[in-house]
Every structure is written in structure tokens, then in C-alpha cells.
C-alpha positions in Angstrom: 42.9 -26.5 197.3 43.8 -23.2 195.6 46.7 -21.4 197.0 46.2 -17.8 196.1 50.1 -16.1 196.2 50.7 -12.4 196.6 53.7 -11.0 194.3 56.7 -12.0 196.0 55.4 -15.3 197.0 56.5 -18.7 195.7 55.5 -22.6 195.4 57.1 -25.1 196.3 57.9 -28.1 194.0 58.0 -28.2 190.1 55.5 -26.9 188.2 54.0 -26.1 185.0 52.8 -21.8 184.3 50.3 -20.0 182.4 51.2 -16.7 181.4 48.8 -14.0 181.1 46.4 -11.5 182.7 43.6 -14.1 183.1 40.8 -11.9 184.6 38.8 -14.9 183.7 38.6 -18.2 182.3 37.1 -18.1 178.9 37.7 -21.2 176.2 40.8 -20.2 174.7 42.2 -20.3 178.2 40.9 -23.6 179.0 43.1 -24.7 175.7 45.9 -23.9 178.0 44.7 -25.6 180.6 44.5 -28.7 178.7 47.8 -28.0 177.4 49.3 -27.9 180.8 47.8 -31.2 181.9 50.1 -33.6 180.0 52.8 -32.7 182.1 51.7 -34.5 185.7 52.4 -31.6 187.5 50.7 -28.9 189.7 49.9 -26.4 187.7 49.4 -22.1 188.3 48.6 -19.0 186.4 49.9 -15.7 187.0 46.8 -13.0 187.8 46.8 -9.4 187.2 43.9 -6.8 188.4 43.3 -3.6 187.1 44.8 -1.5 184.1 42.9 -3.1 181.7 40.1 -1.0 179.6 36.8 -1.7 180.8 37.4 -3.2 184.1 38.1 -6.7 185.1 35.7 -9.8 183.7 36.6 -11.1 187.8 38.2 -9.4 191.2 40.5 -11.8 192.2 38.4 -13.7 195.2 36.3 -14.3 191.9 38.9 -15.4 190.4 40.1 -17.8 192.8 36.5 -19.9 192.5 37.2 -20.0 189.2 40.9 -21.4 189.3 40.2 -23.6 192.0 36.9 -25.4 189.8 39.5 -25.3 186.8 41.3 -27.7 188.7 44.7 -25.3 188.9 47.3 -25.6 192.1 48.0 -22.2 192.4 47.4 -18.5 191.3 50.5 -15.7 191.1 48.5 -12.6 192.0 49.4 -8.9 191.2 47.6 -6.1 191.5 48.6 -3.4 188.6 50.8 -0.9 189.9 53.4 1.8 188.4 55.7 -0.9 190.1 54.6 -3.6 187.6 54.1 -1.2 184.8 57.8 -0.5 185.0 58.8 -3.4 185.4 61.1 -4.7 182.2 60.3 -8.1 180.4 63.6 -9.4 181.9 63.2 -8.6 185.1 59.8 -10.1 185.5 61.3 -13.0 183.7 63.6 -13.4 187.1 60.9 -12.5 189.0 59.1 -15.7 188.0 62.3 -18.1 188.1 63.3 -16.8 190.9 60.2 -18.4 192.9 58.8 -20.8 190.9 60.7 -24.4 189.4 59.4 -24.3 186.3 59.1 -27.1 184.1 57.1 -25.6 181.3 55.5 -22.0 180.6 52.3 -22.2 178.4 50.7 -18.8 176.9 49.0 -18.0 173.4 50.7 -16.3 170.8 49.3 -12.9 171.7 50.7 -12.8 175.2 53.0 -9.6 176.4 54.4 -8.2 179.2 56.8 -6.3 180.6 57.4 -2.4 180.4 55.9 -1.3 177.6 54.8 -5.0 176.2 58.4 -5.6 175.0 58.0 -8.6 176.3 57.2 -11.6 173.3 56.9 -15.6 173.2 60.3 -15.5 171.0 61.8 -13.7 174.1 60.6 -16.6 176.1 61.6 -18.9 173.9 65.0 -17.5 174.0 65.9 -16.6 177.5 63.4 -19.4 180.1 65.5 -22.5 181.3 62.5 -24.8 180.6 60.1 -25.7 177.4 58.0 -23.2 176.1 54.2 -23.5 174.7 53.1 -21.3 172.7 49.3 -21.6 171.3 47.7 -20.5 168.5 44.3 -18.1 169.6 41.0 -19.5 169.3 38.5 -18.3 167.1 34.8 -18.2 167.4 32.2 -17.0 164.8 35.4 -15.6 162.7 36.6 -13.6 165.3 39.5 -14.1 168.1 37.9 -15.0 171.8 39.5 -12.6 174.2 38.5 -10.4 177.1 37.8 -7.8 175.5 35.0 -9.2 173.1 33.3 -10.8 176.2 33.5 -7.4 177.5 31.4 -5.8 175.2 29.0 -8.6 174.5 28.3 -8.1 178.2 27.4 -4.0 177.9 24.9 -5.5 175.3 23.3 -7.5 178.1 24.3 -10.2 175.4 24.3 -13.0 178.2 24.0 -16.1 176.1 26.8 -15.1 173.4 29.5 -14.1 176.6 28.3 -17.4 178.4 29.4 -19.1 175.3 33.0 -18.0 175.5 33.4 -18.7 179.4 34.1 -21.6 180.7 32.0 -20.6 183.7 29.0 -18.4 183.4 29.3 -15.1 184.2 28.6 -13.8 188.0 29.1 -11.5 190.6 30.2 -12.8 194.0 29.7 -10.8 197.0 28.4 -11.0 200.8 25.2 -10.7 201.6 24.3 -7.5 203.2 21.5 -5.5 205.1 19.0 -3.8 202.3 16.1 -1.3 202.7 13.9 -4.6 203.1 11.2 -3.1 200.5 11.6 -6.7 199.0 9.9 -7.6 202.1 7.1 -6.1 202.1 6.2 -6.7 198.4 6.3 -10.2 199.4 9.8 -10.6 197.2 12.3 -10.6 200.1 16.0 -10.2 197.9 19.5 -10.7 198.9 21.4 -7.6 198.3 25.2 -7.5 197.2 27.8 -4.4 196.9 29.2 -4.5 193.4 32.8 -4.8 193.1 34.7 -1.4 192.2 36.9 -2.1 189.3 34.7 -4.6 188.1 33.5 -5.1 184.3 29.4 -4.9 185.0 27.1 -6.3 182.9 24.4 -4.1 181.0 22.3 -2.6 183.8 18.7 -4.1 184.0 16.7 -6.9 185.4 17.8 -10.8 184.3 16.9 -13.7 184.8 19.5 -16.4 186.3 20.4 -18.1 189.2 22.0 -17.7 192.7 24.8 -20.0 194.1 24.1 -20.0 198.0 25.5 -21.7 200.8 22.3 -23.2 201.2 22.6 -24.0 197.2 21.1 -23.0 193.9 17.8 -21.3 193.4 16.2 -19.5 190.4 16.9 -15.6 190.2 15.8 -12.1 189.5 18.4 -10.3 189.4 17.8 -6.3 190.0 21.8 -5.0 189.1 22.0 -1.2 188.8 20.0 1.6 190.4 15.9 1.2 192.2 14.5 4.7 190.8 10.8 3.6 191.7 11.9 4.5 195.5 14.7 6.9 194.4 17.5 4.9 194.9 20.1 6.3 192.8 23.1 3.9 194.2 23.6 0.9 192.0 23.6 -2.8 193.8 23.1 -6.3 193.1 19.2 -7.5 194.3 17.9 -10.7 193.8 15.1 -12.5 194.6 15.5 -16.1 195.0 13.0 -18.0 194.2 12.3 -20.6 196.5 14.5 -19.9 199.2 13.4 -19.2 202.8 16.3 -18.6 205.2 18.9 -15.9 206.4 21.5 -15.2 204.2 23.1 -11.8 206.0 27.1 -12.5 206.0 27.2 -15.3 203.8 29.1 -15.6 200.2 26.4 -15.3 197.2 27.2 -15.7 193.8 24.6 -14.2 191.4 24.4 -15.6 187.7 22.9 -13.2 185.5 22.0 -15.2 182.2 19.3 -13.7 180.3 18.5 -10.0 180.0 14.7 -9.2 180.8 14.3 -5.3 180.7 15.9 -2.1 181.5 15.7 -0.6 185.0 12.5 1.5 185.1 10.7 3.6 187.7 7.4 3.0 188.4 4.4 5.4 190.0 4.4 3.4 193.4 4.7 -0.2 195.1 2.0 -1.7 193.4 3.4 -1.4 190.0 6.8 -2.6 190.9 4.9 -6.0 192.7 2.7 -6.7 189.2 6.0 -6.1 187.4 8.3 -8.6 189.3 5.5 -10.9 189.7 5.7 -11.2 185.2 9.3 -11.2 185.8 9.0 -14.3 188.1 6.8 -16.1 185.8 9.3 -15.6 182.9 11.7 -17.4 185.0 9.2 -19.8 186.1 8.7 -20.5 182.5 12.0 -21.0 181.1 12.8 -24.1 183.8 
């Protein structure tokens, strides 16, 4: 079981770190992941959200899922502040050591921190009281695999290509809430989900994918932006899932957006927007 730490918390035993922002899990993480494993010990990752360009690939409770599946012990959580900001290389170095028994720190060769990114792997290599890993990046199609490429593959709506370099596809997690029930009455009844503030969003339109339920997995539409057809300017998360019957109001969703079908249009009235989604459907029908 995950243990998620605020800043100032520790863990207790020996343990291996991965340094980094890690808004996510993409493949060049998972290399240190793997890296970490040969030493037989419980193994975290430090977390930071917010003050990155474009918005975070996960919110933390996101995050967490993603951790936990990745088989990690624990996450070091902190929220971007002026406090962190400031904060010198050294002194998060004691920061670190100072609640944590570290056997080994793993990170790639492009890892900073600290005020101003003075911090470098030669400083750790220099100053920690453990072994130090430092990995080479990994490359895909010629270019580095970072953040900030599955950023903008995901304003493309490029779903397959961002997929590629995750180790989990991408989603939004939220809790189901009360919609207009329009859905409804189409015959298309859809789970609706705030999306997270700070959050890196993906292009908005209408995808197919897939929805992770309490109740489990089901084929999706995914509606994630605005509704103009009834004037809804205020962009959500709908889906319809199809083959699901049951009440879903309170409950944890995650919704899996994995191929792009068509922009967000309006349409003259209700009966347009049913013959649409009921094409949409069968695309999704289709692709099974």
C-alpha cells in the first residue's frame, strides 16, 4: 500500500529514492524504476505539483494510483511554493536525509533542483552519504521522452503517440457528480466528472476510450470540454459508458481517453446530437 507523505514527513526503514518532479510515469521513469529494484528495498519518489509550463500530466491523488500500480512504497509530496522555490540545492539535500535512510538516490542525467536549478547529479554525487545512480535519458523516435513532449502530443489529441511513452494510459480521475441529465433523455445517460484545475488537458473533443469504474471497465465516449448544442459553455468530463447500468453518483471514475473522434460541435437541437453519438458509439463498437 502506497503511503502518500506531505513535505516534512518521513519513512521509516532504509530505502532506495527517485529524484524528480514525476507528474507521471512515462518509460524513461520506469528505467528508474527498474533501476531501483536491484536493491531489495522499499522504494519512493519525490512529487512535485504545479510550476511547471502547461500544467501537470497528473494531480497528485492521480498520481498516487499510478505509484501504487508501479509497485513503489512511498511518494514525497510537495506542492510548488515560493517556499520550495527558494529553497537552495543544499538545503533540500538535508531536507531529504534528514527523514529518509537512504541507501541509494536514482535520477537521470537531466535532473535539477534547488533555487534556481543549481542543483546537479555531480552535486549529488559529491555531497549524499549513499550511492548515487545517475541514468542516461531515453530516447524515442530521435527525440528525448520527457513531460513536456507528452504534453504537446496530448494538445494534438495525439492519443496513441502520448500512450506510447506512458507507462499507464493517459486519464482523468474524478468523482462522479450530478449532471443536467440530458444524457438521459437521449437515451445516453453519462457520468459527469469536474476537471482538475492545474491539470495538463488533453485536446478538447469527443474520444473514444474506456472508463475504470468501481463496478469495472466499460467502453467510452468521452465528451471533455464544453456542450454548445445546449449552451453549456463550462468545460467537464462526460462519458457515456457503454454497457453499464447502475448508479455511479460519489464514486471514483477514471476516464481513458485513447483515440480522438471529432471536435466539440453544436448542433441545431436534440435530435442531431442523438444521430451523432449514436455514429460515435458505433465507431467504438467497431474498434473492440
Amino acid at each position: 500500500m502506497l503511503k502518500a507523505l506531505a513535505r516534512g514527513e518521513g519513512f521509516v526503514g532504509r530505502c532506495v529514492l527517485l529524484l524528480g518532479g514525476f507528474d507521471g510515469i512515462h518509460v524513461g521513469h520506469a528505467e528508474l524504476i527498474a533501476a531501483a529494484g536491484k536493491y531489495g528495498l522499499p522504494v519512493g519518489v519525490t512529487s512535485i505539483s504545479g510550476g511547471k509550463t502547461g500544467g501537470d500530466l497528473f494531480t497528485f491523488a492521480e498520481r498516487e494510483y499510478l505509484y501504487e500500480r508501479a509497485g513503489l512504497s512511498f511518494s514525497y509530496e510537495m506542492p510548488f511554493s515560493e517556499s520550495l522555490k527558494n529553497t537552495t540545492a543544499e538545503a533540500f539535500l538535508d531536507e531529504l536525509f534528514s527523514l529518509f535512510s537512504v541507501e541509494a538516490l536514482i535520477c537521470g542525467e537531466d535532473f535539477r533542483f534547488g533555487k534556481d536549478a543549481a542543483g546537479t547529479p555531480e552535486l549529488l554525487k559529491r555531497v549524499a552519504p549513499c550511492a548515487v545512480e545517475v541514468l542516461s535519458l531515453r530516447s524515442c523516435g530521435g527525440e528525448k521522452v520527457s513531460s513536456s513532449r507528452i504534453k504537446i502530443l496530448l494538445s494534438e489529441g495525439s492519443m496513441s503517440e502520448a500512450n506510447a511513452l506512458l507507462t499507464v494510459p493517459y486519464f482523468i480521475q474524478g468523482t462522479v457528480e450530478h449532471g443536467r441529465r440530458v444524457g438521459r433523455t437521449l437515451g445516453f445517460p453519462t457520468v459527469n466528472l469536474t476537471l482538475p484545475t492545474a491539470k495538463r488537458l488533453v485536446r478538447e473533443g469527443v474520444y473514444g476510450g474506456y472508463a475504470e469504474t468501481p463496478c469495472g471497465r466499460f467502453p467510452a465516449i468521452l465528451n471533455i470540454g464544453a456542450r454548445p448544442t445546449f449552451g453549456v459553455n463550462e468545460k467537464k468530463a462526460e462519458a457515456y459508458l457503454d454497457g453499464f447500468s447502475g448508479d455511479l453518483y460519489g464514486k471514483t471514475v477514471r476516464l481513458f481517453p485513447t483515440e480522438f473522434y471529432r471536435p466539440v460541435i453544436g448542433f441545431s437541437d436534440a435530435d442531431g446530437l442523438k444521430a451523432q453519438l449514436e455514429t460515435d458509439i458505433g465507431r467504438l463498437r467497431a474498434a473492440r
